[in-house]
KOLDRENKE-376207 format. One record per residue (C-alpha): x, y, z; residue number from 1; residue in one letter. Coordinates in steps of 0.001 Angstrom, whole numbers, plus 500000, padded with zeros to 6 digits. Layout:
<rs>
{{X,Y,Z},NUM,'a'}
...
</rs>
This chain:
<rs>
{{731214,374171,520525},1,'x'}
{{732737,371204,521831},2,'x'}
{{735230,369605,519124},3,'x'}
{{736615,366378,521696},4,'x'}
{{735476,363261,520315},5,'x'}
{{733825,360442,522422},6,'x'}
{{736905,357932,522780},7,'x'}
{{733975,354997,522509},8,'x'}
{{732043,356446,519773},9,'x'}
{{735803,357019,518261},10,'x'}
{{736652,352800,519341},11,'x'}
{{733016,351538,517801},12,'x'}
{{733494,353139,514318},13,'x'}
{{734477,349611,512128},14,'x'}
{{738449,350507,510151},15,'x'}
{{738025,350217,506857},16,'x'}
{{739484,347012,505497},17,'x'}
{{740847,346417,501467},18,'x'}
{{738070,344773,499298},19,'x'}
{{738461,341198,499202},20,'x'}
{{739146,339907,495336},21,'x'}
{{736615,338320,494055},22,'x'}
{{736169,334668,492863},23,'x'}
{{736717,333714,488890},24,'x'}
{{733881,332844,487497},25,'x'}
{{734119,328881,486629},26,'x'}
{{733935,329643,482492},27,'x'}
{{737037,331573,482284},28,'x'}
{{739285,329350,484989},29,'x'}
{{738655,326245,482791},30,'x'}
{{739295,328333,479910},31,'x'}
{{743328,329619,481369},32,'x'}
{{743404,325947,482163},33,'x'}
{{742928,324607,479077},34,'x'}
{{745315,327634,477450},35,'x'}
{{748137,326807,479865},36,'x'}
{{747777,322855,478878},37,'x'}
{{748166,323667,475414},38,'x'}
{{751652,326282,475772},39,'x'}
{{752598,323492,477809},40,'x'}
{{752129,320862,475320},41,'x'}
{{753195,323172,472598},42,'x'}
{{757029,323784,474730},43,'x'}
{{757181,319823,474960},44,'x'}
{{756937,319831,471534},45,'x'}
{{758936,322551,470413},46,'x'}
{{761843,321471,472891},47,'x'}
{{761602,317828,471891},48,'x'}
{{762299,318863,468150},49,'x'}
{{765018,321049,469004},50,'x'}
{{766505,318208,471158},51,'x'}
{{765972,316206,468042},52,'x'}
{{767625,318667,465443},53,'x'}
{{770831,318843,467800},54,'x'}
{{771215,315242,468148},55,'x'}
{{770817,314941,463873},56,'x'}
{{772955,318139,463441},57,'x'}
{{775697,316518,465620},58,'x'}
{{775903,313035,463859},59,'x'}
{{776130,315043,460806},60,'x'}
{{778960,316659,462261},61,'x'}
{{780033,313158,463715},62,'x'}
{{780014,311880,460469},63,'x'}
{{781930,314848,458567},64,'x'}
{{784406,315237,460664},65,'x'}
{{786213,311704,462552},66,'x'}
{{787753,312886,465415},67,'x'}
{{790036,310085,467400},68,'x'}
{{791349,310535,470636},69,'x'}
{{793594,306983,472169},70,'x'}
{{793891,307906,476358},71,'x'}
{{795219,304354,476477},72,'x'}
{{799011,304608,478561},73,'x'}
{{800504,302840,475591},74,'x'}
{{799082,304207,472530},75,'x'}
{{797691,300724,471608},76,'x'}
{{794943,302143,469663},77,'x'}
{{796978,304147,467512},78,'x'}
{{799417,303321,465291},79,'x'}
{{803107,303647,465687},80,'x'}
{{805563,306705,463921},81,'x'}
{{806910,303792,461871},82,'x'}
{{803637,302695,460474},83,'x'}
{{802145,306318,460329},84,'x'}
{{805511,306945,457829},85,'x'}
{{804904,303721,455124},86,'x'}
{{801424,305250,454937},87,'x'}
{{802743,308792,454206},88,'x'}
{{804582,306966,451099},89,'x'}
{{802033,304852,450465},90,'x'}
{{800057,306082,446935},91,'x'}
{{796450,305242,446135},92,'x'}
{{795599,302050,444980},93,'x'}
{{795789,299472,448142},94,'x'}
{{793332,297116,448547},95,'x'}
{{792563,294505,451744},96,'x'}
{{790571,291140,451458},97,'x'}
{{789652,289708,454959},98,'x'}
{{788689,286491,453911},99,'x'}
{{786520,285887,457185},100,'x'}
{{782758,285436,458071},101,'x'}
{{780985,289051,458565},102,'x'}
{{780004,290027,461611},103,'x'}
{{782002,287355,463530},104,'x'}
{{784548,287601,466588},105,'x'}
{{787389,286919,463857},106,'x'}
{{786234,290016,461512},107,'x'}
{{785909,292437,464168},108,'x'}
{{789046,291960,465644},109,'x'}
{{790189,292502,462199},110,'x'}
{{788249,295350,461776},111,'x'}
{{789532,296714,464771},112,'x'}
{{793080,296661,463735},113,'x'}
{{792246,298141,459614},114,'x'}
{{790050,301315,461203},115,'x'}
{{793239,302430,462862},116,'x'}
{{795105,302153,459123},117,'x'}
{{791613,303546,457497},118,'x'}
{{791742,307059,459862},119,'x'}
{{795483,307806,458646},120,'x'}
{{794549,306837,454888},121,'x'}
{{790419,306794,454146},122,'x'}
{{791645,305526,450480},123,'x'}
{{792649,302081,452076},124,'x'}
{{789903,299918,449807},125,'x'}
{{788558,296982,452767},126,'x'}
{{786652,294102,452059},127,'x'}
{{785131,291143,453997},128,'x'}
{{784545,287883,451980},129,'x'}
{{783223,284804,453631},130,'x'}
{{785038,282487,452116},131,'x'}
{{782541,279919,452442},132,'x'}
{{779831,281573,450448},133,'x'}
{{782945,282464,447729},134,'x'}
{{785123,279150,447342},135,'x'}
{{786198,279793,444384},136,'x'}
{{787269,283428,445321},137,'x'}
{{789286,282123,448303},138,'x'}
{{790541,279276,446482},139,'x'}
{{792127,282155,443400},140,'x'}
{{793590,284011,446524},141,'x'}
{{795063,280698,447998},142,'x'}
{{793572,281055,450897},143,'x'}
{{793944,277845,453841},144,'x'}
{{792835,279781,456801},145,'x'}
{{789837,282122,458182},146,'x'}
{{791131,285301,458782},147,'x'}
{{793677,285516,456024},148,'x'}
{{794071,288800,454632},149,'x'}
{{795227,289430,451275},150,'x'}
{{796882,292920,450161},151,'x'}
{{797085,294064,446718},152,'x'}
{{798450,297133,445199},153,'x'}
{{799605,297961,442254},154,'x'}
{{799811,295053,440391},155,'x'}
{{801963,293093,443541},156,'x'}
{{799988,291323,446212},157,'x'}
{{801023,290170,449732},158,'x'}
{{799359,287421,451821},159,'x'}
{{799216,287462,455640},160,'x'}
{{798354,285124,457873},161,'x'}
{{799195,287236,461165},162,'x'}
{{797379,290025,462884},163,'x'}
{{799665,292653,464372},164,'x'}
{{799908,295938,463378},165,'x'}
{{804063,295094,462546},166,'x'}
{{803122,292496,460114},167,'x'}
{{800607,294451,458385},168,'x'}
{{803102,297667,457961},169,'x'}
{{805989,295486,456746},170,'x'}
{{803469,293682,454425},171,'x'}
{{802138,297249,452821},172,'x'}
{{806121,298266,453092},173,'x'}
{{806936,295420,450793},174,'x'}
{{804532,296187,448210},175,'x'}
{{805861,299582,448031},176,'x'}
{{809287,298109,447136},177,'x'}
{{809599,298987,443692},178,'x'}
{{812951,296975,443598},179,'x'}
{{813502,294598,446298},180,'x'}
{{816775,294001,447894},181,'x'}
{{818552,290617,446758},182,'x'}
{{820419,288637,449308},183,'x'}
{{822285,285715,448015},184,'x'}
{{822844,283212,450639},185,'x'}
{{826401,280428,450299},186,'x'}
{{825547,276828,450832},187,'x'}
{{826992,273527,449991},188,'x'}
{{829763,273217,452841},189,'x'}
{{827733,272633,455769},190,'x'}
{{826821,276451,455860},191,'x'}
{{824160,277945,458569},192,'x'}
{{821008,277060,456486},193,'x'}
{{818551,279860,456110},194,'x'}
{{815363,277229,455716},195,'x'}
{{815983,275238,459034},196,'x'}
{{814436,275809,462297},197,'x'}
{{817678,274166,464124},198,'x'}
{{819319,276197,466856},199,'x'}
{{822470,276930,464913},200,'x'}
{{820489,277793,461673},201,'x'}
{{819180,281250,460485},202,'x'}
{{815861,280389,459827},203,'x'}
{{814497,282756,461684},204,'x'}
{{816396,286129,461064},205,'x'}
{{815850,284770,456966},206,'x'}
{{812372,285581,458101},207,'x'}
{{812746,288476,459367},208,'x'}
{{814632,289498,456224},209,'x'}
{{812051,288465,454305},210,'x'}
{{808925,290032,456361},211,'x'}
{{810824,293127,455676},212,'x'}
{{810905,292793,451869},213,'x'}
{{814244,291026,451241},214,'x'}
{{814332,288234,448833},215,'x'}
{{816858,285265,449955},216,'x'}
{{818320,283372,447329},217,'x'}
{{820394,280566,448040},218,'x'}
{{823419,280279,446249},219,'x'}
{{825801,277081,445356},220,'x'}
{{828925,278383,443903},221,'x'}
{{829884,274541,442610},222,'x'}
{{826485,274611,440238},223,'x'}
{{826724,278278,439397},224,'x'}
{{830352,279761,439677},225,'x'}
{{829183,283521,439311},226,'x'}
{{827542,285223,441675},227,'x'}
{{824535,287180,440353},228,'x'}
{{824640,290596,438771},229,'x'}
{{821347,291541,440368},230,'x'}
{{822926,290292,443728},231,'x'}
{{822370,293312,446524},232,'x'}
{{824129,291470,449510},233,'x'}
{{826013,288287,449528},234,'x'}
{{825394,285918,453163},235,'x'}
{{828696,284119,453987},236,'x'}
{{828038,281764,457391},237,'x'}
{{831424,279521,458592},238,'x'}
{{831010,276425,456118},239,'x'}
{{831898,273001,457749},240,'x'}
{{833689,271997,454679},241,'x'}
{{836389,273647,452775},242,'x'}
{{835203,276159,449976},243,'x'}
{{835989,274065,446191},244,'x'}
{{838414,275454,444119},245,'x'}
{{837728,278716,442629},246,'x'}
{{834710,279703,444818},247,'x'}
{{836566,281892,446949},248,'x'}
{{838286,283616,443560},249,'x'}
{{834476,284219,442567},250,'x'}
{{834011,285792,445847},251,'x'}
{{836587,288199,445428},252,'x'}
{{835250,288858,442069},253,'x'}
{{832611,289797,443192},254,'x'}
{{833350,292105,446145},255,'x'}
{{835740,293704,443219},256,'x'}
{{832868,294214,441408},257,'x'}
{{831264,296780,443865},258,'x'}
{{829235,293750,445869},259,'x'}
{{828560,294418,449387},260,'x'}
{{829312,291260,451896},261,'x'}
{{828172,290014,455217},262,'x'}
{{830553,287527,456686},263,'x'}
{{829451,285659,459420},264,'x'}
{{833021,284688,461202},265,'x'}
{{833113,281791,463827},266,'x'}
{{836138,281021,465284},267,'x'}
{{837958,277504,463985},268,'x'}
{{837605,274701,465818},269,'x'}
{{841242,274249,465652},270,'x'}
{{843824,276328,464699},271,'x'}
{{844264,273584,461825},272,'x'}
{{840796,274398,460428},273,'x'}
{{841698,277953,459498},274,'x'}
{{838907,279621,457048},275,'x'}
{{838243,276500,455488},276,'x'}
{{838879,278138,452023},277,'x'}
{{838213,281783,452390},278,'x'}
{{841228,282707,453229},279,'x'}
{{841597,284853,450118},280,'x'}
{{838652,286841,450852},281,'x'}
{{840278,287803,454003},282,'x'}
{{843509,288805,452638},283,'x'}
{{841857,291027,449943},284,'x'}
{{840216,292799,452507},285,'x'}
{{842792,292834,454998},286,'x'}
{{841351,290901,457878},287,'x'}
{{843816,289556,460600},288,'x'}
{{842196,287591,463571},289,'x'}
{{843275,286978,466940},290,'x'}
{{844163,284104,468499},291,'x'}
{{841813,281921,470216},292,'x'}
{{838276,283095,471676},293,'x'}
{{836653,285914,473349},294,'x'}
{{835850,286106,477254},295,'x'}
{{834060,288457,478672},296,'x'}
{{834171,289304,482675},297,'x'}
{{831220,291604,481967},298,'x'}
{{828872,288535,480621},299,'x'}
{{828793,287600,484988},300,'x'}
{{827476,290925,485552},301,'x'}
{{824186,290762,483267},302,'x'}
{{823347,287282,485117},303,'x'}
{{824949,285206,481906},304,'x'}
{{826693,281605,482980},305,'x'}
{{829271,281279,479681},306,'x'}
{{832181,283908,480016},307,'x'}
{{832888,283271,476429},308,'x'}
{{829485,285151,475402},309,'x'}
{{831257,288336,474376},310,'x'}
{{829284,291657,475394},311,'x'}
{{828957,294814,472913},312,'x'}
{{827119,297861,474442},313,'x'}
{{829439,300583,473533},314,'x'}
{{827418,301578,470251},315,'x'}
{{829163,303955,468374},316,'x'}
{{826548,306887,468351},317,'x'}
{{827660,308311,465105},318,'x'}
{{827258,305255,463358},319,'x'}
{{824112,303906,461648},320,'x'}
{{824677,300301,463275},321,'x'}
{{824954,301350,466439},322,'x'}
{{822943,304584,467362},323,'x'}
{{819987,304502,469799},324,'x'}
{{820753,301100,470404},325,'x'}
{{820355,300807,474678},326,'x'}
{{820872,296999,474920},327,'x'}
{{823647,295151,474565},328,'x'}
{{824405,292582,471776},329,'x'}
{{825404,288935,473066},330,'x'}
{{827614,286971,470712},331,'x'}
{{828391,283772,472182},332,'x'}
{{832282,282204,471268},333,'x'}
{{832857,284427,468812},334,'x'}
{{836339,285769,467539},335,'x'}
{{838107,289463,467946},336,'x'}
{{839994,291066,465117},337,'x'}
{{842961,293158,464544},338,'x'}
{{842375,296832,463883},339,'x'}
{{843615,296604,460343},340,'x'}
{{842163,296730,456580},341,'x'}
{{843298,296825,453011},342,'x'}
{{844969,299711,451663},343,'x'}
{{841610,300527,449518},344,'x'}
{{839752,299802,452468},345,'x'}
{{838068,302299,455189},346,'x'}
{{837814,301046,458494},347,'x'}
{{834085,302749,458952},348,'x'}
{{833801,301993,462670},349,'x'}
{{834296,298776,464694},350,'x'}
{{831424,297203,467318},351,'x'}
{{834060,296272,470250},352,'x'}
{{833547,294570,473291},353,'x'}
{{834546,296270,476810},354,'x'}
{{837424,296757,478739},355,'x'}
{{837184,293059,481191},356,'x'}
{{837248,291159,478019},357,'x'}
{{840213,289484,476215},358,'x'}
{{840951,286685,473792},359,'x'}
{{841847,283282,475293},360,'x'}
{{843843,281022,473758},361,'x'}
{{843725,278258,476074},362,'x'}
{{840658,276186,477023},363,'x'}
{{837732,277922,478913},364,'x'}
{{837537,275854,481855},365,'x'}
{{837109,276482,485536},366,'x'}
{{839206,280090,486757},367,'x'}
{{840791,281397,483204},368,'x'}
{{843343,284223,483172},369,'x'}
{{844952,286452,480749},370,'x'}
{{848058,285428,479419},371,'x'}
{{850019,288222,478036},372,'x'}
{{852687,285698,476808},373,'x'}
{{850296,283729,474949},374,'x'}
{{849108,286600,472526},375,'x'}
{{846279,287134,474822},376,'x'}
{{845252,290979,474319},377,'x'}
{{843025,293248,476263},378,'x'}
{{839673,294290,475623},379,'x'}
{{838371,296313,474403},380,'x'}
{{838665,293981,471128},381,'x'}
{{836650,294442,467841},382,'x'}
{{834427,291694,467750},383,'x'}
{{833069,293201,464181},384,'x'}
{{834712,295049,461446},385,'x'}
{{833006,297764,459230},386,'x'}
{{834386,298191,455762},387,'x'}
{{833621,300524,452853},388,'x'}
{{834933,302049,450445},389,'x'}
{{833915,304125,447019},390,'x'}
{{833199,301920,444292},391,'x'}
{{835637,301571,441175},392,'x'}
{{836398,298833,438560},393,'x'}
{{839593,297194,439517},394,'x'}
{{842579,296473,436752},395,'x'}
{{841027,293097,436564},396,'x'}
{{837254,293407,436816},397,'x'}
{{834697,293920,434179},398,'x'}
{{834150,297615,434330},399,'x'}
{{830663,297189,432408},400,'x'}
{{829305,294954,435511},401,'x'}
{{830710,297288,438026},402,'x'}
{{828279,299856,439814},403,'x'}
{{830177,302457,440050},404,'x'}
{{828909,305748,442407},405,'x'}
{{828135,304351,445121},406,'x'}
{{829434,303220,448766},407,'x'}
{{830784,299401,449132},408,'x'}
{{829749,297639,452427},409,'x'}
{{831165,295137,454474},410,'x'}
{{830848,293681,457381},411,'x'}
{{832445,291146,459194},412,'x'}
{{831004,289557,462519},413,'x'}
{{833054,287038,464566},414,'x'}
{{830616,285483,465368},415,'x'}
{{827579,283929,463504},416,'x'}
{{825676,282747,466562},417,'x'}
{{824098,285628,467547},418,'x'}
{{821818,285922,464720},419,'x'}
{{821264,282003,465026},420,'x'}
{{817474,280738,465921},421,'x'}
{{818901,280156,469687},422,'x'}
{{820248,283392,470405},423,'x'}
{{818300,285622,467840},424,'x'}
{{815797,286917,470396},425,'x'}
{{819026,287670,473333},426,'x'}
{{819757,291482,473880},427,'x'}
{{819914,293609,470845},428,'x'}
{{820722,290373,468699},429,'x'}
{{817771,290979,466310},430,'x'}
{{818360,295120,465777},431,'x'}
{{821279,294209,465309},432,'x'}
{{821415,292099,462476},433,'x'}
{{818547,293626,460979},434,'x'}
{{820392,296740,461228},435,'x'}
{{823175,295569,459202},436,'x'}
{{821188,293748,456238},437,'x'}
{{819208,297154,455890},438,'x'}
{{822806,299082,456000},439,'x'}
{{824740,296698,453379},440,'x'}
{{821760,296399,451024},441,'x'}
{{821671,300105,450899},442,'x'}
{{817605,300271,452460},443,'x'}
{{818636,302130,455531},444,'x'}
{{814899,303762,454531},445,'x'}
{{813369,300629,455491},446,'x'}
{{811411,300993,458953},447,'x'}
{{811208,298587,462076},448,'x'}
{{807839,298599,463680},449,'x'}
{{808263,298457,467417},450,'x'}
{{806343,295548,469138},451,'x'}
{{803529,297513,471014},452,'x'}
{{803836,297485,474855},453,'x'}
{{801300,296475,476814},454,'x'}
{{799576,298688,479413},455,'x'}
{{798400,295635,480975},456,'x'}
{{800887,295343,483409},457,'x'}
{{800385,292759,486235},458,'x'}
{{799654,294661,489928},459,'x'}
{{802148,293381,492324},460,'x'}
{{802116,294149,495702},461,'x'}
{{803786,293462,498874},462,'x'}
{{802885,290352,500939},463,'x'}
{{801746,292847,503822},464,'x'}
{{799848,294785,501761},465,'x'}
{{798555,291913,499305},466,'x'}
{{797092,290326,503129},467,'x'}
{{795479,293133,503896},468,'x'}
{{793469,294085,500778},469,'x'}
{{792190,290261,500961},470,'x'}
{{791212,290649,504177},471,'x'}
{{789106,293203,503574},472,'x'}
{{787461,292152,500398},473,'x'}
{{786408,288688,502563},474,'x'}
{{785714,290241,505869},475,'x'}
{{785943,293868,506024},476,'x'}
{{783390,294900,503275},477,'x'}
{{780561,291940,504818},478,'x'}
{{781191,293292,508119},479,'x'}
{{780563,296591,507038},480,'x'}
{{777310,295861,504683},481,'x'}
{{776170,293849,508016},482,'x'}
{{776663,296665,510201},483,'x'}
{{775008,299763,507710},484,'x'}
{{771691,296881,507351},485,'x'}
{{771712,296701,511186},486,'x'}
{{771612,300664,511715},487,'x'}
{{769282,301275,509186},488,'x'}
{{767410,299098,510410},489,'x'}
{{767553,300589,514253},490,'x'}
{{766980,303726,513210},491,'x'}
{{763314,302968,511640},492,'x'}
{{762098,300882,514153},493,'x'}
{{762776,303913,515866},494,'x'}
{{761073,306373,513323},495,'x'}
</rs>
């Protein structure tokens, strides 16, 4: 038997092939169909209230817990060390009035500034009152202009008319001054007035005294021959007039008393005019000035015109006056000083000017030279003299008024200028003085608020440079947008 195959039967024999899957009946498509629409409707839904439960969840978190970040260069959203430290001591209690319409460009500037005091203390009580709809509310609060805030706090109240964040920290500062600093202020000889706005006056650093919570009290030694028990530091400016009789003896009694003294020098006009009356206040504390005035060589070198504007920038580091000071202090004409004091007096430390200066006796005119002959001395010269000493009741005080305990502080500047309205503002003029109010009083705790720096700082750019990016803005960017419309263009009529 014959097993070989027939190769074309073999070829004509159909290969089995995989069954072909069969179509789904219409019924049960339409019924996956309408299953599939309904987990897809169902995962919309479920995902939209998820989406909804993380948005609520994380306002609730928002709300609980106020995180604050300030990327700003400058900080200018935040408040300053100083201000963050009189809210540390600040206790419960303070309340603001913004006495401006709500919702306005005035109240949200205002706002603006409280929500950085609000994040350090949430206990800061704020409240907008139109004072429109509440006359006689703004009219208790003395109120004269829109935006006016009005701080209260423990029985004491402030009212401020400026918005900065260093007026509103010295406000709240003040109110935390349980006892004030007193500064009593001689007048009536021609003194520097501390309620004028004249160049020579001290209007302006009075103001700064008082923004910081000193009270000035002006003083006339001819209507009231005693100086004030209460009296925390006693303002002597050059008078134009001699002192009267016994006004200088009240002086002294007072500095032997324990009172601390700031004693603004200038030199005389003439060697005639002497102290005009206060030269016993000098000898008790053992001052001894030099001839004629300062001149400084190294006033030409920071751009100043007057060589008799004497230059201090050696701060004594160890010193309270003087340290972290970076700028110099400008006194203009003032007097130098003999390194000398009182037997019962401590020479604390002396604010000197530098080595080019020296005190001229002879007119300041044209090319001036030192004269050794003359009783011209070298610089560095003290141009301001730091006294203390530990208080005690002298033979002839009254030992019940004295304040005993305690340090005794004077200073003497030669030179009152500097803290005049004309120079106030020139090199470290203003830290300066304010430095040495908060030092005598004995409020060294005080703070300054730094004026906040802008980060908007103008962009200044070469003249090549500046061409160039006008140049393109005008011509280069048009020329470009023309040429991308023409090859877009190109390219679908192409297309």
């Amino acid at each position: 038997m014959n097993d070989a195959r027939d190769p074309a039967a073999t070829a004509s024999v159909p290969r089995t092939s995989e069954p072909k899957a069969q179509p789904l009946e219409p019924a049960l498509s339409a019924r996956r169909l309408r299953l599939t629409a309904v987990a897809r409707a169902v995962t919309d839904l479920v995902f939209a209230l998820l989406l909804l439960a993380i948005l609520l969840l994380g306002g609730w978190l928002a709300a609980r817990n106020d995180d604050y970040w300030d990327w700003t260069t400058t900080g200018r959203n935040s408040l300053s060390a100083e201000s963050l430290a009189v809210l540390d001591g600040l206790g419960p209690g303070l309340s603001i009035t913004v006495y401006a319409p709500p919702g306005g460009n005035l109240a949200r500037a205002v706002e603006q500034l409280l929500q950085r005091y609000r994040r350090a203390r949430p206990d800061i009580a704020v409240e907008l009152v139109d004072p429109q709809l509440f006359p006689e509310q703004a009219r208790a609060d003395d109120v004269s202009l829109l935006g006016q805030l009005v701080l209260a706090y423990r029985g004491r109240r402030e009212t401020l008319g400026v918005l900065s964040e260093e007026a509103l920290t010295n406000a709240i500062a003040r109110l935390t001054l349980d006892d004030p600093p007193w500064v009593a202020v001689l007048e009536g000889h021609g003194e520097r007035a501390i309620a004028s706005a004249a160049g020579p006056d001290l209007g302006r650093f009075a103001q700064l005294l008082h923004q910081r919570g000193f009270r000035l009290q002006p003083l006339d030694l001819a209507t009231h021959p005693d100086i004030p028990a209460n009296t925390d530091l006693l303002l002597i400016s050059t008078p134009a007039i001699a002192l009267f009789p016994g006004e200088a003896e009240a002086v002294i009694a007072y500095l032997k008393r324990g009172g601390n003294l700031l004693w603004l020098l200038d030199p005389p006009a003439t060697q005639a005019d002497g102290l005009l009356g206060l030269e016993p206040v000098a000898a008790y504390l053992g001052l001894q000035r030099l001839p004629g005035e300062v001149v400084d060589a190294a006033a030409a070198d920071l751009g100043l015109d007057s060589p008799t504007i004497a230059v201090v920038q050696d701060w004594p580091d160890d010193h309270p006056l003087g340290r972290g000071l970076t700028q110099p202090a400008l006194l203009p004409g003032s007097t130098g000083f003999a390194v000398t004091a009182a037997p019962d007096w401590v020479l604390d430390t002396t604010l000197t000017t530098g080595a080019l200066s020296w005190n001229e006796t002879g007119p300041v005119r044209g090319e001036v030279r030192r004269d050794e002959s003359a009783g011209e001395q070298n610089g560095p010269l003290p141009v301001a003299m730091v006294l203390m000493r530990e208080v005690d009741a002298d033979a002839d005080a009254d030992a019940d008024r004295v304040r005993q305990g305690r340090e005794q502080r004077v200073v003497v500047v030669g030179d009152g200028d500097f803290l005049s309205n004309a120079h106030l503002n020139n090199g470290a003029n203003e830290a300066l003085g304010l430095r040495i109010a908060r030092w005598l009083a004995g409020r060294e705790s005080l703070v300054e608020v730094p004026a906040q720096p802008s980060d908007r700082d103008a962009l200044v750019m070469a003249p090549g440079r500046a061409y160039a990016v006008s140049a393109g803005a005008l011509i280069g960017l048009p020329l470009l947008f023309a040429l991308t419309g023409l090859v877009i263009r190109w390219r679908r009529g192409r297309a």
